[in-house]
C-alpha positions in Angstrom: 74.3 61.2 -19.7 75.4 58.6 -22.4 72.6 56.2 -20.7 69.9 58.3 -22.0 70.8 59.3 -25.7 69.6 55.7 -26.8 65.9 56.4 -25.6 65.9 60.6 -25.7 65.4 60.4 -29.9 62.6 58.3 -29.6 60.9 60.4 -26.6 61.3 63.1 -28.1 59.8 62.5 -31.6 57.0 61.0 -29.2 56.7 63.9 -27.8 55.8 66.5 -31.7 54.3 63.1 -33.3 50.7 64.5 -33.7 52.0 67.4 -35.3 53.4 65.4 -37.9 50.9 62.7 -38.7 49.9 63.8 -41.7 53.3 63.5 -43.3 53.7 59.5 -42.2 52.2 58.0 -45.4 54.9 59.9 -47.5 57.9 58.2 -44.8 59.8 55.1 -46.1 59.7 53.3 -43.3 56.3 54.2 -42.8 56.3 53.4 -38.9 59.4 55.2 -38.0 59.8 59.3 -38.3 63.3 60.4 -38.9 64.5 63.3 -36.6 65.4 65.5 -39.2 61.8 65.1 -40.6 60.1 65.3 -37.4 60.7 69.6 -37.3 58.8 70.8 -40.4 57.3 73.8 -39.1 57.0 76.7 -36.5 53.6 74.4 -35.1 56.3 71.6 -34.6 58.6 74.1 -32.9 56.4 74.9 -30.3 55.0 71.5 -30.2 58.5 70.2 -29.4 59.0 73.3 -27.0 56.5 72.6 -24.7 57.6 68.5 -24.7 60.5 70.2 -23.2 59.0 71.8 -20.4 57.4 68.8 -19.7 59.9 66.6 -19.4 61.4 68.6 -16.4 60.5 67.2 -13.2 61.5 69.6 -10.5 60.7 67.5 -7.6 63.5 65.2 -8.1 66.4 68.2 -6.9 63.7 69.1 -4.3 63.6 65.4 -2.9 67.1 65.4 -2.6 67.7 68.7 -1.3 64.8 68.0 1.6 65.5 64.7 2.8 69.3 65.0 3.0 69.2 68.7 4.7 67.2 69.3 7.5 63.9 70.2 6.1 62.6 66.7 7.2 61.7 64.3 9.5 60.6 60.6 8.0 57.4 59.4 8.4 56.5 56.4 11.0 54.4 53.7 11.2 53.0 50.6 9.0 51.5 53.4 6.3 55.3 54.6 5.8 57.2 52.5 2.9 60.9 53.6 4.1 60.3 56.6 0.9 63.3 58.5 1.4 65.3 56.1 3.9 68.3 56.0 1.6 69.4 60.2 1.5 67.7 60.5 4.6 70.8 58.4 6.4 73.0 59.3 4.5 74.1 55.7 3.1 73.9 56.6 -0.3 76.1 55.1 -3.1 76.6 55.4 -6.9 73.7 52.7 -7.9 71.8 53.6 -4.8 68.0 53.0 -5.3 65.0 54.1 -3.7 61.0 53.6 -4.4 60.8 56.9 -5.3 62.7 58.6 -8.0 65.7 56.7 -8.0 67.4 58.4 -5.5 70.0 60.7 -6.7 69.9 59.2 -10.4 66.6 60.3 -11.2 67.9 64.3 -11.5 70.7 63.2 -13.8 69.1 61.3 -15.9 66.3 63.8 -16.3 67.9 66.9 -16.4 70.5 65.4 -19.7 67.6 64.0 -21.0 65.8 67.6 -20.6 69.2 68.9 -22.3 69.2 66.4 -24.8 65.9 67.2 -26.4 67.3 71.2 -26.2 70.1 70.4 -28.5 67.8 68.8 -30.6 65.3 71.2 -31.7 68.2 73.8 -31.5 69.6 72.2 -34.3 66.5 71.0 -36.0 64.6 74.6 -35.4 67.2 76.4 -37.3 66.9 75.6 -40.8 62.9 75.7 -40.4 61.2 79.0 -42.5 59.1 81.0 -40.7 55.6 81.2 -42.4 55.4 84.9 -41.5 56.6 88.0 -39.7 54.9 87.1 -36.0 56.7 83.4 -36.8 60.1 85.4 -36.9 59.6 87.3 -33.9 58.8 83.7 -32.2 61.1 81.7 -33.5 63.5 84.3 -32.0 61.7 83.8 -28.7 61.8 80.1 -28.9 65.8 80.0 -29.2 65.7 82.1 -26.1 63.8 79.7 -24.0 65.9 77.6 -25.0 68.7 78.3 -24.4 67.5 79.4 -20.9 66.5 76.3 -20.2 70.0 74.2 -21.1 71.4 76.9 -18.6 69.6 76.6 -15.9 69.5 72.6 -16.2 73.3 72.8 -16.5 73.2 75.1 -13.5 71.2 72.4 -11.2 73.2 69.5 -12.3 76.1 71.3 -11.0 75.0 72.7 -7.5 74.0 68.7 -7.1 76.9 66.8 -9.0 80.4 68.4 -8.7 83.3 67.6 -7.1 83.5 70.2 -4.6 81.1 71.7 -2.0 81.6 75.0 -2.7 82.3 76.6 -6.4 85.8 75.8 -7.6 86.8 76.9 -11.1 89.2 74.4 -12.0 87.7 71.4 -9.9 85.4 69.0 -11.8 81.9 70.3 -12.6 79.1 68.0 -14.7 79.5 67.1 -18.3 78.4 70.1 -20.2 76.4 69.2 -23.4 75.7 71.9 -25.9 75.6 69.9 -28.9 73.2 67.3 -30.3 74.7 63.9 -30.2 74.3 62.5 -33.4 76.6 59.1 -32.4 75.3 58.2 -28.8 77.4 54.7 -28.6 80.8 56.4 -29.4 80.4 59.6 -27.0 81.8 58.9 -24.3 82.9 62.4 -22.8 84.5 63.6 -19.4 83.5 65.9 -17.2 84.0 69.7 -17.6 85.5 72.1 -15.1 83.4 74.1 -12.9 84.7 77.1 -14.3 84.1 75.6 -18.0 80.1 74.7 -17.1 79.5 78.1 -15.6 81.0 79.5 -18.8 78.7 78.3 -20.8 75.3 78.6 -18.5 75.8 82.3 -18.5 76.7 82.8 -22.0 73.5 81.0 -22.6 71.8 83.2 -20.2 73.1 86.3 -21.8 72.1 85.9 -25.4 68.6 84.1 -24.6 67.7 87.5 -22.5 68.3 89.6 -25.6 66.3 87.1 -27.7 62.8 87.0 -25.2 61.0 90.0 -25.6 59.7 91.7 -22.5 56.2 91.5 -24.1 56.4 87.4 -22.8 55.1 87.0 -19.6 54.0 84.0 -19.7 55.2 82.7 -16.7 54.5 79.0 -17.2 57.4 79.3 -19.6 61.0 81.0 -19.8 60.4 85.0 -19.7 63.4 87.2 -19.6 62.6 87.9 -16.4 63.2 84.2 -15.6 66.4 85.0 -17.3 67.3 87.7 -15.4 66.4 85.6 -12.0 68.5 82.5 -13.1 71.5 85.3 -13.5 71.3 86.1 -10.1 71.3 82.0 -9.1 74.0 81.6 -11.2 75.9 84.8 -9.5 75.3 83.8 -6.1 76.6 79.7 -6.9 79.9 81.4 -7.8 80.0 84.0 -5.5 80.2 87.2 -7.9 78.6 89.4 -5.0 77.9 92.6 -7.2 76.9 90.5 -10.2 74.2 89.3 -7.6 73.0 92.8 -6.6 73.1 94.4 -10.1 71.3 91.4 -12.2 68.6 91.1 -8.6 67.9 95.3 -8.7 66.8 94.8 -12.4 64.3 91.9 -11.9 62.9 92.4 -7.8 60.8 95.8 -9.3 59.8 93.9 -11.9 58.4 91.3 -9.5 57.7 92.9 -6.4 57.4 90.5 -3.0 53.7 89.6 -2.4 52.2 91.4 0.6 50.9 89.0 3.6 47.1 89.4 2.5 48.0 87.5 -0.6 50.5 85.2 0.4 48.9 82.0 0.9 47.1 82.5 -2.2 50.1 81.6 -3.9 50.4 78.5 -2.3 46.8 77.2 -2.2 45.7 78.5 -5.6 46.3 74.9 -7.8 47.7 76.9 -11.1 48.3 80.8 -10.9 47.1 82.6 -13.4 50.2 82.3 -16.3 51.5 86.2 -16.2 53.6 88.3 -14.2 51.3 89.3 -11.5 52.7 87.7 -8.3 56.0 86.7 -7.4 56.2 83.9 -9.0 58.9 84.1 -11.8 58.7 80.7 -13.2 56.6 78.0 -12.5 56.1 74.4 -14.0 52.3 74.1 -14.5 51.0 70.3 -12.8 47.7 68.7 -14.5 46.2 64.8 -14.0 48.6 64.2 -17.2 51.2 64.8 -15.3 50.3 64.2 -11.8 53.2 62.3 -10.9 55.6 65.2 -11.0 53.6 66.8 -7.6 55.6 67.9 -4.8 53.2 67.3 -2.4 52.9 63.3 -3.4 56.5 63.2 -2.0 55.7 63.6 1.7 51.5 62.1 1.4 49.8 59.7 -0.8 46.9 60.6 -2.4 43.5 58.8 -1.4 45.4 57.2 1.6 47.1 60.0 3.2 50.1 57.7 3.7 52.4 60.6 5.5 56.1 59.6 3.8 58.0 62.5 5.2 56.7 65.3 8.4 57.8 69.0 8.3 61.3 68.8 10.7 60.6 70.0 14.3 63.7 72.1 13.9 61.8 74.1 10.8 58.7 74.7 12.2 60.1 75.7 15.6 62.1 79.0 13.8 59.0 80.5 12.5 56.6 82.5 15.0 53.7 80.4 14.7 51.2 83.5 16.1 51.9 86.1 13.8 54.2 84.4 10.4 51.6 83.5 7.5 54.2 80.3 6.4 53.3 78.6 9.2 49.6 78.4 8.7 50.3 77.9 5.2 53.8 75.4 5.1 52.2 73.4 7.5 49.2 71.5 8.7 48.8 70.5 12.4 46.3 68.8 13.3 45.1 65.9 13.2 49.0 65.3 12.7 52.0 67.5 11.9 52.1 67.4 8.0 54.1 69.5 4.8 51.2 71.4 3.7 52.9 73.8 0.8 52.5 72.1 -1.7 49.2 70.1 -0.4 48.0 67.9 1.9 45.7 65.2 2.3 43.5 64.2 5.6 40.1 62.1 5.2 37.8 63.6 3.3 39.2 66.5 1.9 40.1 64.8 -1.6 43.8 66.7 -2.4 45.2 65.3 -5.5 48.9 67.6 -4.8 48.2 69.2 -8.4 49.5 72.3 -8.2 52.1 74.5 -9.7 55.7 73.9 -8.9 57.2 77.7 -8.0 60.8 77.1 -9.6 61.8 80.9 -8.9 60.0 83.9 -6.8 60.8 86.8 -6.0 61.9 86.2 -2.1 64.7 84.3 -3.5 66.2 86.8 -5.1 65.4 89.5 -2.0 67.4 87.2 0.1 70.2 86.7 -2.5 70.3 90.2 -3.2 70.5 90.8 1.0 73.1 87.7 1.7 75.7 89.6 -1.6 75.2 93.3 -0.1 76.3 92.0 3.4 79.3 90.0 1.9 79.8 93.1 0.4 79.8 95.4 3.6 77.1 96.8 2.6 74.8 96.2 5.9 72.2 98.9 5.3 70.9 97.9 2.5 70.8 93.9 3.4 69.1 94.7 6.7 66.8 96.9 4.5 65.8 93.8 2.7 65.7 91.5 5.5 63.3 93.4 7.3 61.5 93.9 3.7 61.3 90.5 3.2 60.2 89.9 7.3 57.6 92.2 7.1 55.6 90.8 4.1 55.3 88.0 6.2 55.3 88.5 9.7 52.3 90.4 11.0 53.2 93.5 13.8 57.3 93.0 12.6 59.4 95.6 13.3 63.2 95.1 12.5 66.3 95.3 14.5 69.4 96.4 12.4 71.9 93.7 12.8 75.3 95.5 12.2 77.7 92.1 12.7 78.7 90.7 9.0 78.6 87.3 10.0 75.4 87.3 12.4 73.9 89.3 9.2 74.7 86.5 7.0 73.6 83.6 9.0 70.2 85.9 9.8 69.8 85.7 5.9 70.6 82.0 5.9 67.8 81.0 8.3 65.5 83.1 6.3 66.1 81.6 3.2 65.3 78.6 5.3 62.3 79.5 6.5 61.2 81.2 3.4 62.4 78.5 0.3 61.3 75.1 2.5 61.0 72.5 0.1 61.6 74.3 -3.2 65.0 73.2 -3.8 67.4 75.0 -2.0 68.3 74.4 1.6 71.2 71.5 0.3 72.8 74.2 -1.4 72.8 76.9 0.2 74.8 74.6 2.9 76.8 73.2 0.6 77.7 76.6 -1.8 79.1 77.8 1.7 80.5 74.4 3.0 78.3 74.8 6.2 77.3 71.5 8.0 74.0 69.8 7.8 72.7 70.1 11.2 69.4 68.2 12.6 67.1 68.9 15.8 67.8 65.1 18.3 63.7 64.7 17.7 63.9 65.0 13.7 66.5 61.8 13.5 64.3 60.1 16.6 67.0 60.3 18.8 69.4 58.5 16.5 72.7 60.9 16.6 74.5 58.9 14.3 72.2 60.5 11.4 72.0 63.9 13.3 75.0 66.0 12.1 76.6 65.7 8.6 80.1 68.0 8.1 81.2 69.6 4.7 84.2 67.0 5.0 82.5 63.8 5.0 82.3 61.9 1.8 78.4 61.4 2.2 78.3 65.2 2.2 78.1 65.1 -1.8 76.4 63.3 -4.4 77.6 60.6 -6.5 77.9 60.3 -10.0 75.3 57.6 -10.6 76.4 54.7 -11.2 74.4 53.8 -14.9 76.5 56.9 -15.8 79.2 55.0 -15.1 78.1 51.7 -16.7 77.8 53.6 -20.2 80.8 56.2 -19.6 83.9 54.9 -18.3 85.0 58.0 -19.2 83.1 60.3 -16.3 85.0 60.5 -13.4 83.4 59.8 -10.1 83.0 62.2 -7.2 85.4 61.0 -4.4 84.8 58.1 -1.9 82.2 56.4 -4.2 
């Protein structure tokens, strides 16, 4: 995190300069903007704010959690550039590097730098006058994304980063950062407990969902019902089963799960319209600016169709192809098996991958809610939502009650699965229970070596990368690296 305070000042002022061009000729130097200048009004604010959102890209935690889990198979052939080789076998280290994204790096580095340029308009937000009573009530809001966003950032670079599979309060977490670091080349800070990290991501959730009015549904941006959502992801990493059910019962009616007619449309529509009509809590929006952020560009190149990465046999053989819309709509065929959810390119049809990323829907937090209630004992209910969840996307279902905790649980599992493919959360939902990573013999082309990975093996985490540990001595490395 130290490795990116040097260059996160000057990205960030990049990022409000043409709200503040009019003031340069009164600046001594006159090429230079001084951060506590670079905030003058409630227009910068929301200039800086949506730098902010930008700077998140998604697809980095979704690379890792698809081509180290078994979401994937890697592409063949002279078109395919090894993309993904490294996390794919598993022989990832602490400075490991890869064409795309910089293997595991490339979520550290983004998400502090995304955390960074928080603390920094936290700070210089506050002392900023709002020009009027509507300014008030947004500069309120504005806090509230805010701080919704440090919390969920911190919350991703913990599922990916700490110490221990599975949430353990007094094990090491990630370096938690809710300050702007005004002396970059003297901070050199250790990393915070899990309990300590979790602390402050839900404080952070709780006041920022009484700051966002309910009015706000923009869902491009933080909501409170984004807030609420990121409660329940936060609940279910540590296990606080009725925290899970209670926070999920406020926010699934307020969202309801999108029928089958209107499914795919999700998926195929480039950029949802930005309220709360489907399920789509938050999304990150993708344009030609930023292009390069695309999920779909991680498995296919645009223009040459260059396939990087296949949907894994093992995936696409749980769904029932007849009658399940994901199929149809995950995955392309023919001419070849491709990822299709997010895209996909064959000759002619001129895909440029630009379309929303969904960071949180509604199905996530059915599932959650159905995996708590049966760790609970509570079977009726978690079979109620299983076969709720089922039946908005299986044509003809019709559910049998499974009254076994543990075959409950693992029914749930698969689901979530099926159902959150390639959005960032098969890796952890293995690792959050310490459950193996377990691939199909024709995903790994026969290569067994690469086929099953157990909770216990050191490649079963991530590494601290190893810039981090170039700048910070201090940051203690995850075990076996």
């Amino acid at each position: 995190m130290k490795f990116i305070k040097k260059i996160s000042l000057f990205l960030f002022i990049a990022a409000t300069i043409s709200a503040c061009e009019k003031k340069l000729t009164d600046l001594q130097p006159i090429d230079q903007i001084p951060s506590q200048l670079a905030i003058q009004n409630m227009a910068d604010v929301a200039n800086a704010l949506n730098g902010i959102y930008g700077t998140w890209s998604a697809r980095r935690s979704i690379y890792i959690s698809s081509l180290i889990s078994d979401e994937v198979r890697l592409g063949t052939g002279t078109e395919y550039r090894n993309v993904g080789n490294i996390l794919f076998n598993w022989t990832h280290v602490s400075d490991s590097q890869d064409w795309r994204d910089g293997e595991t790096g490339g979520t550290w580095t983004n998400l502090y730098t995304v955390i960074d340029r928080v603390n920094r308009l936290l700070e210089l937000m506050a002392p900023v006058v709002p020009a009027s009573g509507s300014e008030d009530v947004l500069k309120i809001q504005y806090r509230g994304e805010l701080l919704g966003i440090r919390a969920m950032a911190h919350l991703e670079l913990l599922r990916c980063f700490s110490k221990t599979a599975e949430y353990t309060p007094t094990e090491l977490g990630v370096i938690l950062q809710t300050t702007y670091v005004k002396a970059p080349a003297a901070y050199k800070p250790s990393r915070n407990t899990q309990a300590e990290v979790m602390a402050s991501v839900n404080a952070d959730l709780l006041e920022a969902r009484g700051l966002i009015p309910t009015t706000f549904i923009n869902n491009s941006r933080i909501t409170r019902n984004a807030i609420i959502a990121g409660q329940v992801r936060a609940a279910l990493h540590v296990k606080n089963w009725q925290g899970v059910v209670d926070r999920a019962n406020e926010i699934i009616p307020l969202q309801p799960l999108t029928p089958i007619a209107g499914y795919a449309a999700i998926w195929t529509t480039r950029t949802l319209t930005e309220n709360q009509s489907t399920e789509v809590i938050w999304k990150l929006n993708i344009n030609s600016a930023n292009s390069g952020s695309s999920i779909g560009l991680l498995w296919q190149d645009a223009g040459t169709g260059a396939v990087q990465a296949s949907p894994a046999v093992k995936l696409t053989n749980s769904f029932d192809q007849v009658n399940d819309i994901r199929y149809s709509t995950f995955f392309k065929t023919s001419p070849r098996s491709l990822i299709a959810k997010y895209g996909f390119f064959i000759t002619g049809n001129g895909e440029t991958f630009q379309y929303d990323v969904k960071m949180i829907r509604t199905a996530e937090m059915v599932l959650a809610r159905a995996e708590a209630q049966a760790e609970l004992g509570q079977t009726v209910p978690a079979n109620n939502d299983l076969s709720s969840l089922r039946s908005n996307r299986i044509t003809g279902y019709t559910h049998v009650a499974i009254t076994d905790k543990a075959t409950l649980i693992s029914a749930i599992l698969q689901e979530r699965y099926k159902e959150l493919c390639y959005e960032g959360q098969r890796y952890f939902d293995l690792k959050r229970r310490s459950l193996p990573i377990v691939r199909d013999i024709a995903d790994v082309a026969n290569n067994t070596a690469i086929q099953t990975l157990n909770s216990t093996d050191t490649k079963y985490l991530l590494p601290i990368p190893q810039q981090e540990k170039f700048a910070n001595p201090n940051v203690q490395q995850n075990a076996g690296y």
